[in-house]
C-alpha positions, 0 to 999 in steps of 0.5 A: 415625779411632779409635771409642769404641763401646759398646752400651746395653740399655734393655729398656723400648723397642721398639728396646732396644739402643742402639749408640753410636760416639764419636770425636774431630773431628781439626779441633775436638778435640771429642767427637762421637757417634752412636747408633743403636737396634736390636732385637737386640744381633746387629744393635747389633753389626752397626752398630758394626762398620760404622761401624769400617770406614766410620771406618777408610776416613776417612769422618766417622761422621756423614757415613755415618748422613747421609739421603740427601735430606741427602747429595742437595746441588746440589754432590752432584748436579753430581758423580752427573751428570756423562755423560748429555746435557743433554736427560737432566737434566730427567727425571733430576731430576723423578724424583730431586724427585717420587719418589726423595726422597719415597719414600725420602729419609729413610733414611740412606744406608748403611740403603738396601737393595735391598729398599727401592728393590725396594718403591719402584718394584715395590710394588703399591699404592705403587710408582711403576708402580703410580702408572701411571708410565710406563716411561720415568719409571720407568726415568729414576728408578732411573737417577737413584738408581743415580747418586747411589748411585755417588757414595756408593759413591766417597765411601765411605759405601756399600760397594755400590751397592743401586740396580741391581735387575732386572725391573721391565719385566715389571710392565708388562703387552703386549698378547697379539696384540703379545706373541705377533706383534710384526708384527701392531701394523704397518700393513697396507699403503701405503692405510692409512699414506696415511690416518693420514698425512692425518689426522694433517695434518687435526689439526695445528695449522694444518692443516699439511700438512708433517706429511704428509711426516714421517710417510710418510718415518718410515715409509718410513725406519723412523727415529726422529724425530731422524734424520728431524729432522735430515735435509738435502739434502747425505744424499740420493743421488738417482743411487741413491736412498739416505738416508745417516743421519748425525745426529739433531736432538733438543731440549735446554736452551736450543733444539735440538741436533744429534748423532749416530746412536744407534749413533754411526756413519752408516748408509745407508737405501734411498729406495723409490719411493713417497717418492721425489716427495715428497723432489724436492718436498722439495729443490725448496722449499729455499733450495738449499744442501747444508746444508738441512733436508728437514722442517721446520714452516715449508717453506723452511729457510734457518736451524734450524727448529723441529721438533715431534715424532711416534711412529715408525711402521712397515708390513708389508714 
């Protein structure tokens, strides 16, 4: 696609130079154009040359100046979302609606630089830590950005992808005794996991005491949630009293799923002997199939339960 360019100085505006591309629309034969106002000739220059090469690369001039709240349709979406598990897509697109859009969907997306997705996540009185995000919401959001930017970069409107920027985890401030002895945050010893365990059972709805046991096999395990979600007779060796992890039940869209291990292999975890009861109890209340869940908020499993979720814990060895 072949540009007709020029450069127009209206020394009465606060942006004087107006660089302006023409081209013919191969489809209607028409004449469309685009301009854009800049504060120095060097920078009207710098846009001409950009749109040439967006041109040259058969991108319409019209679709590289589109704002990316513009560029952001359902069809655009479908295509940066491709990969991440269907559990991943709700906090994607809560940060791509609540703080990508609002915060930069006006800028076109060739103008987005590094620097204004630095000042959009790490700016000290607007930046999205300083709206006491959490980090997991911070980092879903800038992952949602990077994607759509990739699919820009496919599309051919940007020549990076601007979204990477590093060390906004350092914003957020660890306590020093953490810091310096990660340790220190871990329970002292088997006394105190039995008091938070019957406490966390003394608050639950319904005072359900199956909490109890989710929370001494987390700590006994060291497994997250999912893996202990997803725990069934069939993974207990009790000859050698051993837990062979092999997946993870997570909820997802529509109900709960299951999947592998984070690190996409099985591994094999010793059962200590202060669990070891609890898990015969465990066993003894199912329906005595291989395939049935060890933990769940209703005792006897005989089809998926529902499961709710708690924080990993951990004790000092």
């Amino acid at each position: 696609m072949k540009l007709s360019v020029d450069i127009e100085h209206l020394p009465d505006r606060p942006t004087p130079y107006r660089a302006r591309v023409r081209w013919t629309d191969p489809v209607t034969g028409k004449r469309p154009s685009r301009s854009h106002s800049c504060e120095t000739e060097d920078e009207a220059v710098a846009w001409i040359e950009s749109m040439e090469r967006v041109a040259a690369g058969g991108v319409d001039p019209n679709a590289a100046m589109v704002s990316l709240a513009e560029y952001g349709t359902p069809d655009v979406l479908k295509l940066a979302l491709r990969g991440p598990e269907a559990k991943t897509l709700p906090p994607y697109l809560s940060g791509w609606k609540l703080r990508i859009l609002p915060a930069l969907g006006h800028l076109p997306v060739r103008m987005i630089a590094a620097g204004a997705v630095d000042r959009a996540v790490m700016d000290p009185e607007t930046g999205w830590i300083a709206e006491d995000c959490s980090k997991s919401v911070v980092k879903n959001t800038p992952a949602m950005l990077v994607r759509i930017m990739e699919q820009a970069l496919r599309d051919g409107i940007i020549e990076r992808n601007p979204a990477r920027i590093k060390g906004w985890q350092k914003q957020y401030a660890r306590g020093e005794d953490e810091l310096d002895d990660p340790r220190s945050l871990a329970l002292p010893d088997w006394p105190t996991l039995l008091r938070l365990a019957d406490a966390l059972a003394a608050r639950s709805a319904g005072e359900y005491d199956g909490w109890r046991d989710v929370v001494l096999f987390a700590a006994c395990t060291a497994a997250r949630i999912g893996e202990v979600s997803g725990y069934r007779v069939r993974d207990i060796n009790r000859d050698e009293w051993t837990w062979t992890v092999r997946r993870q039940t997570t909820t997802a869209p529509g109900g709960l799923v299951d999947k592998g291990t984070k690190g996409k292999r099985a591994r094999i975890v010793p059962l200590i002997d202060e669990i070891r009861e609890m898990i015969e109890r465990r066993i003894a209340a199912t329906d005595g199939t291989k395939d049935a869940r060890l933990l769940s908020a209703h005792g006897v499993v005989r089809s998926p339960p529902r499961f709710c979720a708690t924080r990993r814990t951990g004790m000092r060895s």
